[in-house]
N, C-alpha and C positions, 0 to 999 in steps of 0.2 A: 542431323544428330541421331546416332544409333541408341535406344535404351531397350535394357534386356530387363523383362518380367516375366515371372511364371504363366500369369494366365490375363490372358485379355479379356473383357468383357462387356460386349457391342450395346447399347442399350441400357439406359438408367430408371428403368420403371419399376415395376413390383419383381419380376422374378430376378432381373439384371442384379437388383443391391440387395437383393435376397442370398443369391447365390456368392457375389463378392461378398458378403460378412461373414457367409459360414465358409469360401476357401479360405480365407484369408484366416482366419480359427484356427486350421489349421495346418496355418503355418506358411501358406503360402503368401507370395507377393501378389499383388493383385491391382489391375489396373481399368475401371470403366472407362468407356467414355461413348459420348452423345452428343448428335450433333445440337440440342436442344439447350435453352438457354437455364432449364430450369427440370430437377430432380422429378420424377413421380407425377407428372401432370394429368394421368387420366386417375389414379391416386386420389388428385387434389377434390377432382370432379365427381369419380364415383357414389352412389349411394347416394346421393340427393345432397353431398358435399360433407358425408358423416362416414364415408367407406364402409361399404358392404365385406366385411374382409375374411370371412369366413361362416360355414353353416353345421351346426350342431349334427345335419343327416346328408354328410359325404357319402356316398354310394356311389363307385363306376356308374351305376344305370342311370345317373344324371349326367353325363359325357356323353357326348357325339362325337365319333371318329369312324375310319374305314375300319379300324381294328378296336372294336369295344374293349379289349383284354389289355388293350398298350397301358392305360393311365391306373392300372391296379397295384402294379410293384409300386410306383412311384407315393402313389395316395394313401397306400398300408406303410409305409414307413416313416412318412413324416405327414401326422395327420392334425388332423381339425382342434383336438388335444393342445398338440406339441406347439401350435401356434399360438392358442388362448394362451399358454404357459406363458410363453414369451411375451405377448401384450401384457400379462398382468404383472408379470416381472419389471416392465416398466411402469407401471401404476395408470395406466390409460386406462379409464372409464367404460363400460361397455356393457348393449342390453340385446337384448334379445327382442327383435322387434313382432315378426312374425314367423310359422313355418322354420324355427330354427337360424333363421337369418341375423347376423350376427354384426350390430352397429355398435362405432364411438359415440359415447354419449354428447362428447365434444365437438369436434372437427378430423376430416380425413387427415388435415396434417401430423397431426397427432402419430401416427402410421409412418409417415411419413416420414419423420425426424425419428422415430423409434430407426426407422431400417438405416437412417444416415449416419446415426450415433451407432449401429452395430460397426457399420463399415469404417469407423473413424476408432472404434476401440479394438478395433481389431487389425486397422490399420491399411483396409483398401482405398487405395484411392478415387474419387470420383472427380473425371477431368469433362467438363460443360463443353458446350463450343466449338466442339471440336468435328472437323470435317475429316471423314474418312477417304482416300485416294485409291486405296486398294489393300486387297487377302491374300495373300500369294502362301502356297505350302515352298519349304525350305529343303534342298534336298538334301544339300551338305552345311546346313545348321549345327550341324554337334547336336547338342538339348534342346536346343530353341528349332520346331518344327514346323513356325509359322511368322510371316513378317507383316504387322499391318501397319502401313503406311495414312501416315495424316498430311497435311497439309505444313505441324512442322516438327514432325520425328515420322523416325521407321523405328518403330517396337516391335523387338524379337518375342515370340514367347514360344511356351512348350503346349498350352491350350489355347482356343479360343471358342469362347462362350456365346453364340449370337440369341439376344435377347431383347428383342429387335421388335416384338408383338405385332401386330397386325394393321393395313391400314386403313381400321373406323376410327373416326373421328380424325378425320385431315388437319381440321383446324389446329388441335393439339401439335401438329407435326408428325402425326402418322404416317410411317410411309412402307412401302413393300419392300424397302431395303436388304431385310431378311430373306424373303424368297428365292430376292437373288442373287445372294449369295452362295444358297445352296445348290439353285440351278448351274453357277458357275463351277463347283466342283461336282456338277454331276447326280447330284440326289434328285429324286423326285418330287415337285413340288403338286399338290394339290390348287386347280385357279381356285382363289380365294372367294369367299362370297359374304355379303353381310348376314350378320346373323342378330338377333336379338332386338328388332329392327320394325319402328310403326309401318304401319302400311296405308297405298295410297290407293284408291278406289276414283273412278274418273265413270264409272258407268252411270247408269239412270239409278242407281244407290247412292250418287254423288252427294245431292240436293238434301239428301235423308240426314247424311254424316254431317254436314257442312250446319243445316238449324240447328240437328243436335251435339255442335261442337262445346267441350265442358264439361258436357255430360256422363256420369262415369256408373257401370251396373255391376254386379258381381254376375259371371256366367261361364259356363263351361266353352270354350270350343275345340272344334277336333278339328283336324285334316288327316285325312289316310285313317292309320290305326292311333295316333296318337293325340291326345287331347290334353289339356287345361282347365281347372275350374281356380280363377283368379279374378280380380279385377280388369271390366275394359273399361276404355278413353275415346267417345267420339270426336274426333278432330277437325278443322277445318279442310284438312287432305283426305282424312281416312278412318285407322281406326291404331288405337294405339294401347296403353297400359299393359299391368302384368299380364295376363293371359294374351295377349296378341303379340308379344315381344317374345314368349317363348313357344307358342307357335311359328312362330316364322320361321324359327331354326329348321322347322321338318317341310317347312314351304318352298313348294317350285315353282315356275313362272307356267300360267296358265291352271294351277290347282285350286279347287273351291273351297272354304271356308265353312262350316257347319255350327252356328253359334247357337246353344241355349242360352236366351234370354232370361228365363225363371228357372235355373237349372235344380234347387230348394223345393220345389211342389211340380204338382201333376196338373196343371192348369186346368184341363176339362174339369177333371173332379171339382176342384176347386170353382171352380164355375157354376156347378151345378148344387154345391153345399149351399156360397152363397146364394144363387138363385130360390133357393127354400129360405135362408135366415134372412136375406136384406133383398125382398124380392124387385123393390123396388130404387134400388142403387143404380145408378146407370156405369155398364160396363166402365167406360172414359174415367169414371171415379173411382174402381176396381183397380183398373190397372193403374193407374198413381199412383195409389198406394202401396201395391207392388213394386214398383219403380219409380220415379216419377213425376209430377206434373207435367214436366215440359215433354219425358218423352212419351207419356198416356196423350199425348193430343198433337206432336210429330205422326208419331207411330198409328193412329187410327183415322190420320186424317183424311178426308174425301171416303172412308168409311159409311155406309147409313147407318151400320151398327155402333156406332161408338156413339151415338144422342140417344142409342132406346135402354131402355132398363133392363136390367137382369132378366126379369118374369116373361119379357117380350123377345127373348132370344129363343130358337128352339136348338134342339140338342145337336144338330148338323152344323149351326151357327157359331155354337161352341166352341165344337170338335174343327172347326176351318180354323179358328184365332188363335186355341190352343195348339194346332201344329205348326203355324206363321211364327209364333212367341217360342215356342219347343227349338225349332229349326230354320233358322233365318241362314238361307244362303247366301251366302257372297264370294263374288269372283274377285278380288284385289288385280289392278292393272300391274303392282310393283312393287316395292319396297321402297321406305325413303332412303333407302343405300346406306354408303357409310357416311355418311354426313350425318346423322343421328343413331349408328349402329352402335352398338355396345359392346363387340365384338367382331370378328372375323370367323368364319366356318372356311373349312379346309387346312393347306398348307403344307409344311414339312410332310413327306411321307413317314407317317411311323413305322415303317416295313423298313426302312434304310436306320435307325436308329437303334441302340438297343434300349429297349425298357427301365434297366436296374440304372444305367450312367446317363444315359441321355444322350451319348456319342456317336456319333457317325459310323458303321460297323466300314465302311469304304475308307473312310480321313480319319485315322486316330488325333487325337488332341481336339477334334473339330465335335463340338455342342451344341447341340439344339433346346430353349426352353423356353417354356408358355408358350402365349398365343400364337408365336410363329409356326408351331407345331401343330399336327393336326388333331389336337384334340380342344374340343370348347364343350364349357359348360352350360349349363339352364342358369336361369337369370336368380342371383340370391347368394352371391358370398362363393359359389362353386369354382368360377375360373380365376380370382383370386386364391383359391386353396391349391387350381391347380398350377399359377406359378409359383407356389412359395414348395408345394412337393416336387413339382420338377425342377425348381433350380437345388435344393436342397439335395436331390438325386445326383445332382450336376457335382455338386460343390464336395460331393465324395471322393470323385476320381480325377478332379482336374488336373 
């Protein structure tokens, strides 16, 4: 069976039924589909299952691409604003938890049924289930410039939208689908890489992470020029939480890790203040309080200095712990991939795209948005904003 729609639309997650409700606004006929059994599943997951779904301080300079300058048209026209607008329009609840990050007070579904009800009053349809067989461009199509075939129809259309995101989180049914589809018309794909992503440490740091799995500090770390002052997670692999999830994005394999442990004070000083007021503290007791119990006594273990007291330290002694605590390096073996990635780094080249539509400047009708594309954000409501501007971008010209 032949059916003919304006615009196809590969992928049912945040930019896919984002982009179906505003073409289909207007005017157009509109058709998702996904091979998955179920709308929105990283969606449902998101944000601690409260969806992180957008952030108060969108700024390009939180995007990572080959091309910084891609995701600015897209992010200045349909912004961080124009989305609250819409969430409060449907009456969903919502706080501001940290840093501008931006939760339901409720549940992610909430989001969720908000985008299904746009598509359903606006008249797109979302088809489940459905296995895709092939893309083919139409030469002598008349209007309809493209035929995707399923398993049980060939749908003509004059667009087609692949929003297809990335494949972190397999389990969900993640998959590279998108990539190659683009490879098959020729565009440039980026290998994809996980991004946003704990990491595993297997060196003689192993044993450290592994007692102090649970345990979580506030700390700066950097790699290269780029750094974080967030929350870490010692884990039973490695090391994990805010600050090491958005360093990983600028992480290569074989790069060192540069962690302040008390990023908040100057620890020698601090050393030496206490050593005058509580001269007889013992270090071990200093640092818990700092941090701690459990990692003042991981962290200084097999030490002789962590059993002597403040007044019995001299100033060299100091000056050694406060730059161990300052700058704790670590080599990470790996990433836990995307089997807990949050994201994908890489993808569509933005060089083959144009910025203002999203469209392939090579295959008119043919669209690219979100994650399959190469631009990803910092962890906080960012790459959520940037599939709802770039499908939004999309959903102009389809």
């Amino acid at each position: 069976m032949v059916l003919q729609v304006d615009v196809v639309i590969i992928g049912a997650g945040a930019a896919g039924l984002f982009c179906a409700a505003n073409a289909a606004k207007k005017g157009r006929s509109v058709l998702v589909l996904d091979h998955a059994n179920k709308a929105g599943k990283k969606i449902l997951m998101s944000g601690g299952g409260r969806c992180n779904f957008t952030n108060y301080y969108i700024e390009p300079s939180r995007y990572l691409s080959r091309n910084p300058h891609f995701c600015k048209s897209a992010l200045s026209r349909y912004t961080q604003w124009d989305f609250i607008g819409l969430v409060d329009a449907h009456g969903i609840p919502w706080h501001e938890k940290k840093d501008g990050q931006l939760f339901c007070n409720n549940k992610a579904v909430d989001i969720l049924n908000m985008l299904l009800q746009e598509c359903d009053t606006n008249g797109a349809e979302v088809r489940l289930n459905t296995k895709i067989t092939s893309i083919e461009a139409l030469e002598n199509g008349g209007k309809a410039r493209y035929q995707v075939s399923t398993e049980e129809d060939d749908i003509r259309c004059e667009s087609v939208v692949i929003a297809t995101g990335g494949p972190s989180i397999p389990t969900l049914g993640a998959t590279g689908y998108g990539y190659d589809i683009a490879k098959q018309f020729g565009l440039k794909v980026y290998p994809p890489v996980a991004g946003l992503v704990p990491f595993v440490i297997t060196d003689q740091t192993k044993s450290l992470v592994e007692t102090l799995s649970g345990t979580a500090l506030p700390v700066q770390v950097q790699c290269g020029e780029q750094s974080f002052s967030e929350d870490m997670l010692f884990t039973h692999r490695g090391l994990s939480g805010p600050a090491i999830l958005q360093i990983s994005s600028y992480w290569s394999p074989g790069s060192k890790l540069h962690i302040d442990l008390l990023p908040t004070m100057r620890a020698g000083e601090a050393l030496r203040q206490q050593q005058h007021e509580r001269p007889k503290l013992k270090l071990r007791t200093w640092l818990a309080e700092q941090t701690t119990q459990k990692f003042a006594e991981v962290w200084l273990s097999g030490l002789r200095e962590a059993e002597l007291t403040l007044a019995e330290l001299d100033g060299q002694a100091m000056d050694v712990i406060a730059s161990r605590l300052h700058d704790w390096e670590v080599k990470p073996s790996g990433t836990e991939g995307y089997r807990t990635a949050e994201v994908a780094l890489g993808g569509v080249d933005t060089d083959e795209l144009s910025s203002k539509t999203m469209e392939s400047k090579s295959h008119p009708g043919l669209f690219f948005i979100g994650e399959v594309v190469d631009v990803t954000g910092h962890l906080g409501g960012f790459n959520f904003q940037w599939a709802w501007a770039s499908a939004w971008a999309a959903a102009e010209y389809v």
